[in-house]
N, C-alpha and C positions, 0 to 999 in steps of 0.2 A: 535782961542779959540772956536768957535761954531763949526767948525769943531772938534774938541776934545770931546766936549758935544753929537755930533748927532754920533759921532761914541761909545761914553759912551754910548748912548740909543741902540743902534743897539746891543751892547753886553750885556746890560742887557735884552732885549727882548729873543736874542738866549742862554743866559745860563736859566733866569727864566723861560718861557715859553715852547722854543721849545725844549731845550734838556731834561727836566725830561721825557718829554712823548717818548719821541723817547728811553731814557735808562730806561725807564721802561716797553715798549714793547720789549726790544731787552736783557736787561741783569737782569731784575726784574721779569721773569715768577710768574703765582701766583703760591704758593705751593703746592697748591689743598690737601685741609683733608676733613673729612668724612668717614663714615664707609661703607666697605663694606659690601655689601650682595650678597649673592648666587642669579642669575639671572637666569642662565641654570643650573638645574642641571644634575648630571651624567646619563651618560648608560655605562653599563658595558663594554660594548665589545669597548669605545672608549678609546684612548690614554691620549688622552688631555679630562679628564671629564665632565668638563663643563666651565661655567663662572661666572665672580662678576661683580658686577656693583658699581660705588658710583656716587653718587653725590656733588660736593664741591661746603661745605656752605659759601664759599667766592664768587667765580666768578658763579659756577652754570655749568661750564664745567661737563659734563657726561665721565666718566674713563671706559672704560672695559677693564679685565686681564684673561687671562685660566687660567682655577684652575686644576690643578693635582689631582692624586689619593691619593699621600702625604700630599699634602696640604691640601687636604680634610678632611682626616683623621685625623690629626690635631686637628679642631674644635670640636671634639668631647673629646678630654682629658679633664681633670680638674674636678672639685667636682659641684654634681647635685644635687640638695635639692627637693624632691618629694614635688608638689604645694599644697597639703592636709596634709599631715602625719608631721608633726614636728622631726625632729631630724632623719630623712627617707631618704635615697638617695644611690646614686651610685658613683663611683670614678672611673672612666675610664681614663689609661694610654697605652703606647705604647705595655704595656706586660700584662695587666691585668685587668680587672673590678673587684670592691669589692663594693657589696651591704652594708649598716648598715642601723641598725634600733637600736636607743639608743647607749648601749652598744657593741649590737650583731653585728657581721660582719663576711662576706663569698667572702672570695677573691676566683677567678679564673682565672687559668693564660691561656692569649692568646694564642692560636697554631695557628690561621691563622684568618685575618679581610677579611669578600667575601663583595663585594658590592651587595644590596638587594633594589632593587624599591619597594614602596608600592603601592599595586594596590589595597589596598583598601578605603573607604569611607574620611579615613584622610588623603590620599594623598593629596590633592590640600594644606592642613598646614606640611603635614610631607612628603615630595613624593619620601625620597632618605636615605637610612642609609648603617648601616653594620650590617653583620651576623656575633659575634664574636664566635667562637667557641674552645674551652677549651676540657682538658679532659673528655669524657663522659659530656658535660653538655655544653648547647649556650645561647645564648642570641642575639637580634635583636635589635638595636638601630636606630630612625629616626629622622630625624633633620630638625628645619622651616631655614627658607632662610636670617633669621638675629640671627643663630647661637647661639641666647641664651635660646632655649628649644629643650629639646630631648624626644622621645614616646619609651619607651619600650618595647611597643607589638603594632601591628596597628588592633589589636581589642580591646585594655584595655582605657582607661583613664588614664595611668600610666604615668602622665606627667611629665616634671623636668624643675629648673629652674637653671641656670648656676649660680655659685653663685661667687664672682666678684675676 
């Protein structure tokens, strides 16, 4: 009978104690979320453009992944609300930008996205976009490294905010 009892103890210590932690380092990884942000960004003449980084706000494990030219490009679609002007923005897709203001709108359709560094004064918030160019008429777009603003020109003020 105590031998039943001391061997009941020995199995309750190895199921409650030692095996969670052993199957939760071995079949329980954390799932690591967080968002990314742009770490490296692009130069042109490379393949793989650059990189993200995140950080998970569980365990605190640091992630890094290459970013492609595709993927990059990417982060720039969807609807941009200019951070002054009310009802002011741009709408950048795979095939076109369309400026509005109120009513007004001027769509122009893509012929070719060029990667463009800014080498000017707002690089160190904006230091990497694209030069979209349309028939007869372009546009420059630059992006911060947590993808939810873009600069229109990297002499203007022409700020925008992603809108969700």
């Amino acid at each position: 009978m105590k031998r039943n009892i001391s061997l009941i103890g020995y199995m309750f210590i190895v199921i409650v104690i030692i095996l969670p932690v052993a199957c939760k380092n071995d079949s329980d990884p954390c799932s690591h979320n967080g968002n990314w942000t742009i770490s490296v960004f692009p130069v042109e003449t490379e393949l793989e453009i650059g990189e993200e980084t995140r950080t998970c706000t569980i365990c605190g494990e640091i992630e890094n992944r290459a970013m492609s030219l595709a993927t990059f490009k990417t982060y720039f679609y969807g609807t941009w609300a200019h951070d002054e002007y009310p009802n002011t923005g741009v709408i950048i897709d795979e095939n076109e930008w369309t400026w509005y203001e109120g009513d007004n709108t001027e769509t122009n359709d893509i012929i070719e996205w060029k990667p463009r560094e800014n080498d000017t004064t707002d690089s160190s918030i904006f230091p990497f976009g694209f030069l979209l160019e349309g028939d007869g008429v372009s546009n420059t777009f630059y992006i911060n490294s947590t993808k939810n603003k873009i600069n229109s020109s990297p002499y203007s003020e022409e700020i925008f905010s992603k809108n969700p």
